[in-house]
C-alpha positions as CSV (number, residue, x, y, z in Angstrom):
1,X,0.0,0.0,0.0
2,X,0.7,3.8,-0.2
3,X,2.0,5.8,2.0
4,X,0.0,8.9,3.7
5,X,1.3,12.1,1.8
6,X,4.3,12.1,-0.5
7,X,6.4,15.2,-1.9
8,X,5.8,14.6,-5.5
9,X,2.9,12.4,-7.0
10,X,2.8,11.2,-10.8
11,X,0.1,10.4,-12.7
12,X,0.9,8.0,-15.9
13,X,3.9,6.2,-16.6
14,X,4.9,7.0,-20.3
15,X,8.1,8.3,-20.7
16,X,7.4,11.6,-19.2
17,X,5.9,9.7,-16.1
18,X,8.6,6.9,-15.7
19,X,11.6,10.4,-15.9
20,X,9.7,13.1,-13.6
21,X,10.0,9.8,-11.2
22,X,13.1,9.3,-11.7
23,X,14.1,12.6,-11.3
24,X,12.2,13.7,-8.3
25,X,13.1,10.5,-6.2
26,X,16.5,11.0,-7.1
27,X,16.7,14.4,-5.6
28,X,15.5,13.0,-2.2
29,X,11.4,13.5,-3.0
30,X,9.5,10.8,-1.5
31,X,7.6,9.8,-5.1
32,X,4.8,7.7,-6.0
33,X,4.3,6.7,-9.4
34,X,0.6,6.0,-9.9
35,X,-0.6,4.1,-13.4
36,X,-3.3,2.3,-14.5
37,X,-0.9,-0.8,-16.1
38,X,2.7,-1.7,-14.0
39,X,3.1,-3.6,-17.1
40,X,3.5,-0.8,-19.0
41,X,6.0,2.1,-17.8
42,X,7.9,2.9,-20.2
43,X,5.7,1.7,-23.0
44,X,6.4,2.4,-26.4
45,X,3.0,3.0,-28.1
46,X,4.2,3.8,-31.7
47,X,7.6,2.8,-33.5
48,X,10.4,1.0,-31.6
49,X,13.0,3.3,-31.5
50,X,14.8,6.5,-30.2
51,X,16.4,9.5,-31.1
52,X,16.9,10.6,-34.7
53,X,16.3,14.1,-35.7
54,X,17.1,16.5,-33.4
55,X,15.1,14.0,-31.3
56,X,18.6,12.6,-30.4
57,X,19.9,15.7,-29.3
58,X,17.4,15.7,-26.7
59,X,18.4,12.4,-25.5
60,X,21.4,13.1,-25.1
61,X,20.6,16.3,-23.3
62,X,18.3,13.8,-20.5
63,X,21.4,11.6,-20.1
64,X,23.6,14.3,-19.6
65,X,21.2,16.3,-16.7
66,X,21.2,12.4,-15.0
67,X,17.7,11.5,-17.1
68,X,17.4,7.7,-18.0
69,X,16.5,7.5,-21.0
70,X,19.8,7.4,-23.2
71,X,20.7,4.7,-20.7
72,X,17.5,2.1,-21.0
73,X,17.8,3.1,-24.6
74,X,21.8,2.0,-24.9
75,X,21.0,-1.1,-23.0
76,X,17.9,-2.1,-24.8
77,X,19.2,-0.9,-28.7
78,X,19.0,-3.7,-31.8
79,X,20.8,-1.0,-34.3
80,X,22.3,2.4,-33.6
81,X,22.9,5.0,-36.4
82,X,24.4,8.4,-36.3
83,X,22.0,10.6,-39.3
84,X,23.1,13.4,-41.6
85,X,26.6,13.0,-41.1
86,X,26.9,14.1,-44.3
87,X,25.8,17.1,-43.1
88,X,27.9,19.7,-40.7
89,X,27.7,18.3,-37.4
90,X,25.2,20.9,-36.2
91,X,22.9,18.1,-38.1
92,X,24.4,15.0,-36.8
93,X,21.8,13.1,-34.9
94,X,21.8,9.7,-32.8
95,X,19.0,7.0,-33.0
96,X,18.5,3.7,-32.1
97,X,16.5,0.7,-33.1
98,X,15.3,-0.6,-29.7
99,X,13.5,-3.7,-28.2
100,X,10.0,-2.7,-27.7
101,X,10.2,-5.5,-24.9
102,X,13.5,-5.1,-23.4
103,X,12.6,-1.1,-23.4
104,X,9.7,-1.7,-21.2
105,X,11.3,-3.8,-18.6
106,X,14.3,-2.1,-18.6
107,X,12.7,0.6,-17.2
108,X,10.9,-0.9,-14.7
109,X,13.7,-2.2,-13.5
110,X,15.6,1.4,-13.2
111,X,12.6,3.0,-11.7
112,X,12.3,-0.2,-9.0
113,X,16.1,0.3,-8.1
114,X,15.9,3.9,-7.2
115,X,15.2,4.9,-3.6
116,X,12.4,7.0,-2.7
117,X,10.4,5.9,-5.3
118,X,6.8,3.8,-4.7
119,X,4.1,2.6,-7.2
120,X,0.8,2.2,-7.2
121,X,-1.7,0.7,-10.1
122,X,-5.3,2.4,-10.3
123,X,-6.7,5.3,-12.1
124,X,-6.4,8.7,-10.9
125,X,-9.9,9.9,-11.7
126,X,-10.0,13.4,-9.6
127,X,-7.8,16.1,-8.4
128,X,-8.0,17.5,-4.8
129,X,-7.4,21.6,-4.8
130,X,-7.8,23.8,-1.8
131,X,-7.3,27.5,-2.5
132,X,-6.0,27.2,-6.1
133,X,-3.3,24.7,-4.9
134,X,-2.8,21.0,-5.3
135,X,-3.1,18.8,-2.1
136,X,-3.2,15.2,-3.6
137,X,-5.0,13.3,-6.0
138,X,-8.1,10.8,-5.9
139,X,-7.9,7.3,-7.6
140,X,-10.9,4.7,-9.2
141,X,-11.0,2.8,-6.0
142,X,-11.8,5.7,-3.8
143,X,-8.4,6.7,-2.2
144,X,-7.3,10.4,-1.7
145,X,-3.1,10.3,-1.9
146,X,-2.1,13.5,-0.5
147,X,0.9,15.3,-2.1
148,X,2.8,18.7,-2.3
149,X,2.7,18.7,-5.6
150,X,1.5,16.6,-8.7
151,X,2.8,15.8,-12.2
152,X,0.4,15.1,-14.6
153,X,1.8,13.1,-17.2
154,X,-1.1,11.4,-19.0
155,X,-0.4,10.8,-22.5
156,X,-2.9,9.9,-25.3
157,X,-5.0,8.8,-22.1
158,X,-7.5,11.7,-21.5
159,X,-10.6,10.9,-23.1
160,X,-8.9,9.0,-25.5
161,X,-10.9,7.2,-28.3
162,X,-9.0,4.8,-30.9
163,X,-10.7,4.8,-34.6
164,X,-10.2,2.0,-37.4
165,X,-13.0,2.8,-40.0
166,X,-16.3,3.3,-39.1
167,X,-15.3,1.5,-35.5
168,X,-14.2,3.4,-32.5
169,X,-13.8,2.6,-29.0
170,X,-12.5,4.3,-25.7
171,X,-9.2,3.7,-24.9
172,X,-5.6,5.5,-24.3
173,X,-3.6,3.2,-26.4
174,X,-4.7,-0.3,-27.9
175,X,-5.9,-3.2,-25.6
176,X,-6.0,-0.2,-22.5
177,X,-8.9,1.6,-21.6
178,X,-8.6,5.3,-21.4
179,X,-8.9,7.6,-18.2
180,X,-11.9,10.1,-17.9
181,X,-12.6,12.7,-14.8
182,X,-9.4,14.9,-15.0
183,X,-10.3,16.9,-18.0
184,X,-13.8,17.9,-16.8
185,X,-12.6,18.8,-13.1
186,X,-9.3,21.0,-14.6
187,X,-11.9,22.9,-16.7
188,X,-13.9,23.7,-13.9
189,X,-11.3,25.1,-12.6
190,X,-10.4,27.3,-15.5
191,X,-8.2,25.4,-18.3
192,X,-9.0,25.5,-21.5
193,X,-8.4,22.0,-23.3
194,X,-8.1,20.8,-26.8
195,X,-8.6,17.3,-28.8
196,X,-5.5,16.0,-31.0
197,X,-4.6,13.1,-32.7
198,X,-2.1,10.9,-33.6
199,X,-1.6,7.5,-35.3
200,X,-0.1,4.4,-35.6
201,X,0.6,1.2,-38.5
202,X,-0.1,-2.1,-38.8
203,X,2.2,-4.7,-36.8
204,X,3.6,-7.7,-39.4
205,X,4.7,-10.8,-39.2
206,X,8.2,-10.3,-40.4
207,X,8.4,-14.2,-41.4
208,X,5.7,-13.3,-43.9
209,X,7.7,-11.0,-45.8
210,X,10.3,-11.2,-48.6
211,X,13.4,-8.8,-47.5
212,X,15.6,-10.1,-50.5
213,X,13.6,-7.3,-52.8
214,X,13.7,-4.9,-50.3
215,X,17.0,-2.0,-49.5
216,X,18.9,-3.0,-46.3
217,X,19.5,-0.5,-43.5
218,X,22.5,-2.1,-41.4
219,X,23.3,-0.1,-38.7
220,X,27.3,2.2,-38.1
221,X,29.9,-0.2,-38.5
222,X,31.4,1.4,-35.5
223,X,27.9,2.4,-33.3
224,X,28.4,5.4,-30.9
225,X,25.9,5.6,-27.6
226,X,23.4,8.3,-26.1
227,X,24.6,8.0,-22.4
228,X,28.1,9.5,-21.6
229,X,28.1,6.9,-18.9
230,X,31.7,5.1,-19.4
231,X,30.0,2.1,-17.9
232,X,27.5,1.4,-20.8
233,X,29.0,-0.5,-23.7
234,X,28.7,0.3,-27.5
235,X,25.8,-1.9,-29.3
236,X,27.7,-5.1,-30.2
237,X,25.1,-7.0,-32.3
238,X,23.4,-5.1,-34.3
239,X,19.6,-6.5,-36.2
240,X,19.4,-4.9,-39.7
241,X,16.3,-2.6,-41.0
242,X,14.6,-2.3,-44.4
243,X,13.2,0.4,-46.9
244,X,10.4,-0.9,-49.1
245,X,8.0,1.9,-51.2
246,X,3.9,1.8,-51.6
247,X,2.7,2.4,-55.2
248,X,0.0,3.1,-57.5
249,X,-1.6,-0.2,-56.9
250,X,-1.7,0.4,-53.2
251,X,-2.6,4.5,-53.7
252,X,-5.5,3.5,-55.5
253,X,-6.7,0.8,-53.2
254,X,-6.6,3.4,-50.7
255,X,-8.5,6.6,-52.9
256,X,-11.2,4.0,-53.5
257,X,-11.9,3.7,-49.8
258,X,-11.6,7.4,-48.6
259,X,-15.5,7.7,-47.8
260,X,-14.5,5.2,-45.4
261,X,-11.5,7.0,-43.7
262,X,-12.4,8.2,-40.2
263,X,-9.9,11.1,-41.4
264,X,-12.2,12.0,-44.4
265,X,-15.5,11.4,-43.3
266,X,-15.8,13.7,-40.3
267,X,-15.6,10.9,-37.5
268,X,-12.3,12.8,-36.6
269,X,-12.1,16.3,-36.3
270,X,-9.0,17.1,-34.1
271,X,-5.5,17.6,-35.3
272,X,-3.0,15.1,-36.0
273,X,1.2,15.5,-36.6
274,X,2.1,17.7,-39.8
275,X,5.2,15.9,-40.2
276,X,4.1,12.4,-39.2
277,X,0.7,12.2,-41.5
278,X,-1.2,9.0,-42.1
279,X,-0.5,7.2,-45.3
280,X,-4.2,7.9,-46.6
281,X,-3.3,11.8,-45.9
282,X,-0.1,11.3,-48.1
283,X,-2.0,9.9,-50.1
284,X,-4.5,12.9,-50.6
285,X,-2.2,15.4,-50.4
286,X,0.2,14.2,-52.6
287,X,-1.7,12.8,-55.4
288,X,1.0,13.5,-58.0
289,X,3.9,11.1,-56.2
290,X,3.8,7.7,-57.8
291,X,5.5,6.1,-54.3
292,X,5.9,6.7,-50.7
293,X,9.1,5.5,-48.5
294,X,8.2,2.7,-46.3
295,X,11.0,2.0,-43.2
296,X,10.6,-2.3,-42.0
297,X,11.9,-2.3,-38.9
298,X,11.9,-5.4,-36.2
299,X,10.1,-5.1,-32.9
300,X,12.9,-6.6,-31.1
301,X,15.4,-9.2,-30.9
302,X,13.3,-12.3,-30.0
303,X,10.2,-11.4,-32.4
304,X,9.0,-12.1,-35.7
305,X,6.8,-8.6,-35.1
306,X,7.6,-5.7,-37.1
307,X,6.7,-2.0,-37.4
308,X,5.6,-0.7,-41.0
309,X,7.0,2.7,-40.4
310,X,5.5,5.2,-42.9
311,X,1.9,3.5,-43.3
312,X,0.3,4.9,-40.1
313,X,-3.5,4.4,-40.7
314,X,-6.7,4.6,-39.4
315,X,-9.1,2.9,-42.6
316,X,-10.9,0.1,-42.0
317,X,-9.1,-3.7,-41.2
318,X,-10.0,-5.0,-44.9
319,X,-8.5,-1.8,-46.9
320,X,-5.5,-1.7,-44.6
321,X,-4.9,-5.4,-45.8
322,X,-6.0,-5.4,-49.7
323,X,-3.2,-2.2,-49.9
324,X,-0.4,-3.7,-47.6
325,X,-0.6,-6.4,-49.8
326,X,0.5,-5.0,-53.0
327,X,3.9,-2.8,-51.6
328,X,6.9,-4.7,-52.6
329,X,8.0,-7.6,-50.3
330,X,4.6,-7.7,-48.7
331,X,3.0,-10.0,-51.1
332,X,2.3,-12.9,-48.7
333,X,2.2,-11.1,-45.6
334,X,0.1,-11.8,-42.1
335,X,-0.8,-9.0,-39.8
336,X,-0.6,-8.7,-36.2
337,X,-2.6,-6.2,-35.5
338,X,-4.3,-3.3,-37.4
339,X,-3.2,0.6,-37.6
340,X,-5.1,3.0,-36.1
341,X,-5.8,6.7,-35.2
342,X,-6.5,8.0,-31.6
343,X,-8.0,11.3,-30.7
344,X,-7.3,12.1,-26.9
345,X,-7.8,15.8,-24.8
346,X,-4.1,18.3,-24.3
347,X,-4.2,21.2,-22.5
348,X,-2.9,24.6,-24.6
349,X,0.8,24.9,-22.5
350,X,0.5,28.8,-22.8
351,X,-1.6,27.9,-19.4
352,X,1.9,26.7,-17.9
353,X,5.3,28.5,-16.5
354,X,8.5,27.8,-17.9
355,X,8.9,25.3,-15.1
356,X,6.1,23.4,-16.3
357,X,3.8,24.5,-13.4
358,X,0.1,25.7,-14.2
359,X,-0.4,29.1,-13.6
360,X,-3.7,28.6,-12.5
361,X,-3.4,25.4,-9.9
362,X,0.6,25.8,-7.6
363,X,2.3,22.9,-7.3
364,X,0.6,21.2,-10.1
365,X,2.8,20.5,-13.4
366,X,2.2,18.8,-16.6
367,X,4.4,17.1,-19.0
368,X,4.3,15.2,-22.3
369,X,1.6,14.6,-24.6
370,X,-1.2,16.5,-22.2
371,X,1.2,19.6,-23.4
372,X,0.5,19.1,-26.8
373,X,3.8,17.4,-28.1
374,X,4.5,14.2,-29.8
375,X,7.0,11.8,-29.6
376,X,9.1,9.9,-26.7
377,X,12.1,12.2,-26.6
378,X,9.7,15.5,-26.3
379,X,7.7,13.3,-23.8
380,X,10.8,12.5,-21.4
381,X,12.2,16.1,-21.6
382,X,9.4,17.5,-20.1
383,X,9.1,14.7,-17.5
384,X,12.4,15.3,-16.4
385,X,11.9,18.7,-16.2
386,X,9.1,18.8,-14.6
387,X,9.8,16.3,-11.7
388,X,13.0,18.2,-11.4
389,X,10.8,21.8,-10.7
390,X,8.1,20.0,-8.5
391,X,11.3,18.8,-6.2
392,X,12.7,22.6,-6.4
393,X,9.4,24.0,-5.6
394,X,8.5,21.4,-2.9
395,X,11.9,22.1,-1.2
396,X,11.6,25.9,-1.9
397,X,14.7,25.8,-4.0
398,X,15.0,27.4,-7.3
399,X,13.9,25.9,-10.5
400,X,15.8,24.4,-13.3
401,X,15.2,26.8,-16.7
402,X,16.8,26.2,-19.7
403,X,17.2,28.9,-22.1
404,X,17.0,28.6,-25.9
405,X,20.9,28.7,-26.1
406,X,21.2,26.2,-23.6
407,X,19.4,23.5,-24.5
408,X,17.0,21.6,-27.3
409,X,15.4,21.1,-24.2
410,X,14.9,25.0,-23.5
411,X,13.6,25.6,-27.3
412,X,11.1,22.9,-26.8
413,X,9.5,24.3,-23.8
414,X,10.4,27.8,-25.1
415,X,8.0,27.6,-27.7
416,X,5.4,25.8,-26.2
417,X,4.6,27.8,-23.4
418,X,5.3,31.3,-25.7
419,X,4.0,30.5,-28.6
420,X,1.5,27.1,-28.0
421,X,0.2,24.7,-30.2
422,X,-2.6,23.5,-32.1
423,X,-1.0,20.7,-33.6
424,X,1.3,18.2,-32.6
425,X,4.6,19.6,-31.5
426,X,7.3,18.0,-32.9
427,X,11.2,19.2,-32.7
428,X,13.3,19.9,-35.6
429,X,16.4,21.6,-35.6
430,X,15.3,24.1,-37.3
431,X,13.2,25.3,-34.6
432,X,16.6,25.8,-32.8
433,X,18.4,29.6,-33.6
434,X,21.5,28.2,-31.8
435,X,22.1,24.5,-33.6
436,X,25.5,24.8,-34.1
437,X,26.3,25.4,-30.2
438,X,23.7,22.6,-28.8
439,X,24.9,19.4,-31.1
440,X,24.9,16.3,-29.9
441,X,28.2,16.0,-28.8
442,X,28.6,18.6,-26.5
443,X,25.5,18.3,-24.3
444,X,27.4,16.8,-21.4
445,X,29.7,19.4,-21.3
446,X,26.5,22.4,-21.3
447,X,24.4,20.6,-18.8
448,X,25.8,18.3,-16.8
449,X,27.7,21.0,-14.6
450,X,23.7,22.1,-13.6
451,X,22.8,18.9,-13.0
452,X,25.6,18.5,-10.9
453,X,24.8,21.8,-8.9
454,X,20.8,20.9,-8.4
455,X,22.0,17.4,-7.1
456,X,20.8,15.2,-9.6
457,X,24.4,14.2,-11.6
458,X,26.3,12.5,-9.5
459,X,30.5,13.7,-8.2
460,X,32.0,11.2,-10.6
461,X,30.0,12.0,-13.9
462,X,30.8,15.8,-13.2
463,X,34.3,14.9,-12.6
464,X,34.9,12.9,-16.1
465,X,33.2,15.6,-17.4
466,X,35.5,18.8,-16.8
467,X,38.2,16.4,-17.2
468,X,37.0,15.9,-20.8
469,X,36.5,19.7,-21.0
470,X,40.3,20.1,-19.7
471,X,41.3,18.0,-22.6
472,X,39.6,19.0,-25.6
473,X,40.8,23.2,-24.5
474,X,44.3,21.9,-24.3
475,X,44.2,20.1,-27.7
476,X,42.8,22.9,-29.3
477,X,45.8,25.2,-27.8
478,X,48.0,22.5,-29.0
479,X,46.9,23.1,-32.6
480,X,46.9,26.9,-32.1
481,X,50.4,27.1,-30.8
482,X,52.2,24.2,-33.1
483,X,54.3,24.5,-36.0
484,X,53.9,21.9,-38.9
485,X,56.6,20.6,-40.6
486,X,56.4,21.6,-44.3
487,X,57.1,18.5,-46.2
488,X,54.8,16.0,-43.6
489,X,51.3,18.6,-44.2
490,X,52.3,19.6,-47.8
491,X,51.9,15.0,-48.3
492,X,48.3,15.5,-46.8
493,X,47.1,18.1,-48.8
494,X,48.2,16.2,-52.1
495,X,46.4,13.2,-50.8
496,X,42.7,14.8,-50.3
497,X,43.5,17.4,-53.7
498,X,45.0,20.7,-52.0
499,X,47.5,22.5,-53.4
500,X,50.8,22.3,-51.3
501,X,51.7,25.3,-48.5
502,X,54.6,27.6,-49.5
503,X,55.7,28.0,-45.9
504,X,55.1,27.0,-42.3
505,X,52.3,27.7,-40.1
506,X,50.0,27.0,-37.2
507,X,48.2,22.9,-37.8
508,X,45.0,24.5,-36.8
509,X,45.5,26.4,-40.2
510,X,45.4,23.2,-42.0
511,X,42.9,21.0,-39.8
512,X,40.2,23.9,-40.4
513,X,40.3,22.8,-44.3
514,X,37.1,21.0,-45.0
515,X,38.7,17.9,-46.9
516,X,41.5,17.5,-44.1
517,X,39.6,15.0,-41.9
518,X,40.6,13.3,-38.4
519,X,42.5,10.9,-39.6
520,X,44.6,12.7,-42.2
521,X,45.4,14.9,-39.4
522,X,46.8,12.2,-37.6
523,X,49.6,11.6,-40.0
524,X,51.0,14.8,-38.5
525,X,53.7,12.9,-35.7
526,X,53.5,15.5,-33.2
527,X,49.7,15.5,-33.7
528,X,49.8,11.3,-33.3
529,X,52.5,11.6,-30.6
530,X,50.5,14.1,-28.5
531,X,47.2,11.8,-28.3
532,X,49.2,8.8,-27.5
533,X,51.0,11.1,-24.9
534,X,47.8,12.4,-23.3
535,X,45.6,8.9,-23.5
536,X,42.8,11.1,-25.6
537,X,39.6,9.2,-26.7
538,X,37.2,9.6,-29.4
539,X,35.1,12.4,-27.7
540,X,38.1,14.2,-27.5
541,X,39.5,14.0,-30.8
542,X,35.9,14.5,-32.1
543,X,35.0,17.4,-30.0
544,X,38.5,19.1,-31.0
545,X,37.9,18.3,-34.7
546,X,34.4,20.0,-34.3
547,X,35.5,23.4,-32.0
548,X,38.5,24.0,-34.7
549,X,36.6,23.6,-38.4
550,X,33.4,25.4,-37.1
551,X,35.1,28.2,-34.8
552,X,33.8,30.8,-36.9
553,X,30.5,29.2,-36.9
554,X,30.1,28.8,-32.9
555,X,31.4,32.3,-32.1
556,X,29.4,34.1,-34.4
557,X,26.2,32.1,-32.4
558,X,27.8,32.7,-29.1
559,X,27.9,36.5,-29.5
560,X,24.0,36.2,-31.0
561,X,23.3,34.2,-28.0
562,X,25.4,36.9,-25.5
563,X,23.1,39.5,-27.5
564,X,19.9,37.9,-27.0
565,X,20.9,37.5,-23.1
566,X,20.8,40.7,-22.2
567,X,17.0,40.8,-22.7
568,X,17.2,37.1,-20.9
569,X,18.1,39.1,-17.8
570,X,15.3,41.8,-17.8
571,X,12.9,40.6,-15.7
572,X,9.2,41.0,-15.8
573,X,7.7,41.3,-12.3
574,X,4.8,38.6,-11.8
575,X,2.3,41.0,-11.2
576,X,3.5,43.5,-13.7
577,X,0.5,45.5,-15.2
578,X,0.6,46.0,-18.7
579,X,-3.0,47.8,-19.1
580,X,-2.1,51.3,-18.0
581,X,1.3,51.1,-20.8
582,X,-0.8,53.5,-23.6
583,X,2.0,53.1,-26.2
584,X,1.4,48.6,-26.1
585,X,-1.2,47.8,-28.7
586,X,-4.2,46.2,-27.5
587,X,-3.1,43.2,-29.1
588,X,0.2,43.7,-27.3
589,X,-1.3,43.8,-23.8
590,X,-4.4,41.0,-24.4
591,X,-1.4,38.6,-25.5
592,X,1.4,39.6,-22.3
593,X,-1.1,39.1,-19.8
594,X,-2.4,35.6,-21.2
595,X,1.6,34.8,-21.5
596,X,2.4,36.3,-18.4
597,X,6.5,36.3,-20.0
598,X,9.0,35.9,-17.2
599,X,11.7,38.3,-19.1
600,X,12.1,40.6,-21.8
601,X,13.2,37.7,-24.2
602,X,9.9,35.7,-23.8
603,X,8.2,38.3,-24.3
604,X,9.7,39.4,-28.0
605,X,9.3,35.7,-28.7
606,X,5.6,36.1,-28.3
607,X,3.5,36.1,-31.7
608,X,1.9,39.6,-32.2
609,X,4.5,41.6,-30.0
610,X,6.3,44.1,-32.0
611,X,9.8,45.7,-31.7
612,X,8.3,48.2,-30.6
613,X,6.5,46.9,-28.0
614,X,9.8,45.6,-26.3
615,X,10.8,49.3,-26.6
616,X,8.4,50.3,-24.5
617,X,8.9,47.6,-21.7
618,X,12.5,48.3,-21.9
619,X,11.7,51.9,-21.1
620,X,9.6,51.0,-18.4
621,X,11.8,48.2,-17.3
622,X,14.5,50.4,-16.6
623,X,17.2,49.8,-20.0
């Protein structure tokens, strides 16, 4: 059983559940983790994998502030790839092929092994609120668990209603029933709430299908890892993936049958992902493409089951079969279990601080999907965040907010409490001003030192990492201040087709080339002689490659970032009244006081505020 009150309560345990536990036990919150299925922290609902697009970047940013998820997705991974490096390594991006299975239970596992943390399996069906501030929650079975504060992490859960053609059902997520009674009570209270959807495709028999006709996808030949951990291996065996394309057989099978689309015919209304659309939307809206990319990628290590990424779907059973049929290497295939489309209640996050609190309820936080973002990665970031702020406010210490320049992290949350969302929020890089400084190699060395300071990374992670900091600034210097020899660099520029150097200079003149890679830099002895010396490893030499060919690049976005700091640092006063400012528009004023910004730099972020707006609270702020 449960105990009597707790610090920090969690509803749901999806990814942003299973790391706001984490988190707030391991800052020395007694945490209960309440969800309606044990079986299924840590779940994952769609496709079985992690990271890729700036997605990765955000996983490595959790492992680096002490989050789990790089390290249940490290020890749970069937193929790792790093993506566009053919791209500048702003771009690069990690992902892994996971273990639906292993994912799951490796996760219950971590959560069971860390102190301060309890569980509890019901459904948490009320809320209880005493002068505007959360005091506990009340469950399906009748009990009231008193709390300081409460994370709500509940997913596709709310209200949620699963369609596959004309049939739909309640439910948070196939086979699960979904959880009614918190959307009505928080809108009595004052939230506004919102319907979205997402989707998800058929599951195969992967014995059924004929990968001989289909493109392989093998994994790195030499696989990197999302934790920075030392103690967590590089993926050893690694479980190939496929790429397959639909065509006009299957397109028409599926323009035939739009009257029968849920997505067509009006049975859903709400919004799904822009970037993630259903095949039949693909379909519609690009009528003029003959094909479609389809990604066949294994469930697991110890399954036949496979995920038919790219043919999310919510048409009926039948259709979904007649078209499957006819994409290449699909000919003779069995499936599992059908796609389908899910519409489930999000709350705008304009109604939340950057900590993730609600401004309307103290002490009560959401994270994850209930926010209005998809995917795993956006889902854990928040959780982390979030269990990290309900600790700091709990214990009266201050929050953890990270800035646009800081973290992918701090664009994600950023925009959604400045700008919202009315459709599935998904990152991109592109939503980041600042890519080049937050890549995916560096996020140890920009957050763990924070972690470290809030309590949450521990004395020996901080350690290795200044000491890795220590050694990438002394390498650099060493290519700074060192002479080449004339005849050893002018042999490397003839081998990657540069004309030869008249005279001698600084290596760092010749590593910055573009075609002058790691390893031709190497052939340089006092370069070779200096790593063997010093004991450097790969996130040395790479970080040292990376801080010397883009130098130009990451100053100019420091000094941007230095500019746009200054505003970072004018405050706006919580109860700052913008009403009597005659020079703010009225837009200006109805928009600041539904944003409530907590600086100068949220504010110009805001859509409708003007330059000249922010001239006038800088005036009044005191310039």
């Amino acid at each position: 059983m449960f105990e009597s009150k707790y610090d920090v309560i969690v509803v749901g345990g999806g990814h942003a559940g299973a790391e706001a536990s984490a988190a707030a036990a391991n800052l020395g919150a007694k945490t209960l983790l309440i969800t309606m299925n044990l079986q299924t922290i840590g779940q994952m609902s769609c496709n079985p994998a992690m990271g890729g697009i700036a997605k990765g970047q955000i996983v490595r940013e959790i492992d680096a502030l002490g989050g789990y998820s790089g390290v249940v997705s490290d020890l749970t991974a069937i193929q790792f790839k790093m993506l566009n490096k053919s791209k500048g390594p702003a771009m690069w991006s990690p992902r892994v092929q996971s273990d639906r299975a292993k994912f799951a239970l490796k996760w219950r596992e971590m959560l069971e092994n860390t102190t301060n943390l309890d569980f509890y399996q019901d459904m948490v069906v009320g809320l209880i609120i005493e002068k505007s501030t959360i005091k506990g929650v009340v469950t399906g079975l009748g009990n009231k668990i008193y709390s300081h504060s409460v994370i709500l992490t509940n997913g596709t859960f709310l209200n949620g209603l699963i369609h596959v053609g004309d049939k739909n059902f309640g439910g948070g997520r196939a086979g699960e029933k979904s959880s009614v009674g918190i959307t009505s009570e928080l809108e009595s209270y004052g939230f506004k709430s919102g319907r979205m959807k997402t989707g998800t495709p058929p599951r195969v028999d992967g014995r059924t299908l004929d990968y001989s006709v289909m493109e392989e996808q093998p994994g790195d030949k030499n696989p990197a890892k999302f934790s920075y951990l030392e103690c967590i291996q590089p993926l050893k065996h690694q479980i190939s993936c496929y790429i397959t394309y639909t065509n006009r057989d299957v397109h028409d099978i599926m323009s035939e049958s739009f009257s029968r689309s849920p997505m067509f015919n009006g049975s859903i209304s709400s919004t799904g992902p822009r970037y993630c659309p259903s095949i039949e939307d693909k379909i519609y809206r690009f009528a003029e493409k003959d094909r479609h990319q389809i990604f066949v990628e294994p469930e697991g290590e110890n399954t036949v089951e496979v995920y038919v990424n790219g043919f999310s779907t919510s048409m009926p059973e039948d259709v979904q079969y007649d078209a499957i049929k006819k994409i290449k290497g699909f000919e003779n295939v069995k499936i599992f279990r059908p796609g389908y489309a899910i519409e489930y209640d999000y709350f705008p996050p304009t109604q939340l601080t950057l900590t993730l609190e609600t401004k309307l309820i103290k002490n009560l936080f959401f994270a994850g999907q209930i926010n209005g973002t998809t995917g795993y990665e956006e889902a854990a970031a928040q959780g982390l965040i979030a269990g990290i702020n309900a600790v700091s406010k709990v214990f009266n210490k201050d929050p953890l907010i990270l800035t646009r320049s800081e973290a992918y992290i701090g664009v994600l949350i950023d925009d959604l409490i400045t700008k919202g969302t009315e459709e599935p929020y998904r990152m991109f890089t592109s939503r980041a001003e600042y890519r080049t400084l937050l890549r995916q190699d560096n996020a140890d060395i920009r957050l763990t030192e924070k972690s470290f300071k809030i309590g949450l990374a521990k004395k020996e992670r901080y350690a290795r990492v200044k000491q890795k900091q220590k050694q990438v600034e002394s390498f650099v210097k060493f290519f700074n201040d060192t002479s080449f020899e004339l005849d050893e660099v002018n042999k490397i520029l003839k081998s990657v087709n540069y004309e030869p150097v008249p005279q001698k200079g600084k290596i760092d003149k010749i590593y910055s080339r573009p075609n002058v890679k790691q390893q031709d830099i190497r052939k340089i002895t006092s370069v070779e002689n200096y790593i063997q010396a010093n004991k450097l490893d790969n996130e040395v030499l790479d970080q040292t490659e990376i801080q010397i060919k883009y130098k130009g690049y990451i100053e100019k976005e420091k000094a941007n970032a230095d500019k746009l700091q200054r505003l970072e640092d004018i405050k706006i006063p919580d109860n700052f009244d913008y009403n009597p400012l005659a020079s703010l528009s009225h837009e200006a004023k109805e928009k600041l006081n539904k944003i409530r910004p907590t600086t100068l730099s949220q504010a110009s972020r805001i859509s409708g505020i003007n330059p000249s707006d922010i001239s006038v609270l800088l005036v009044k702020m005191g310039r």
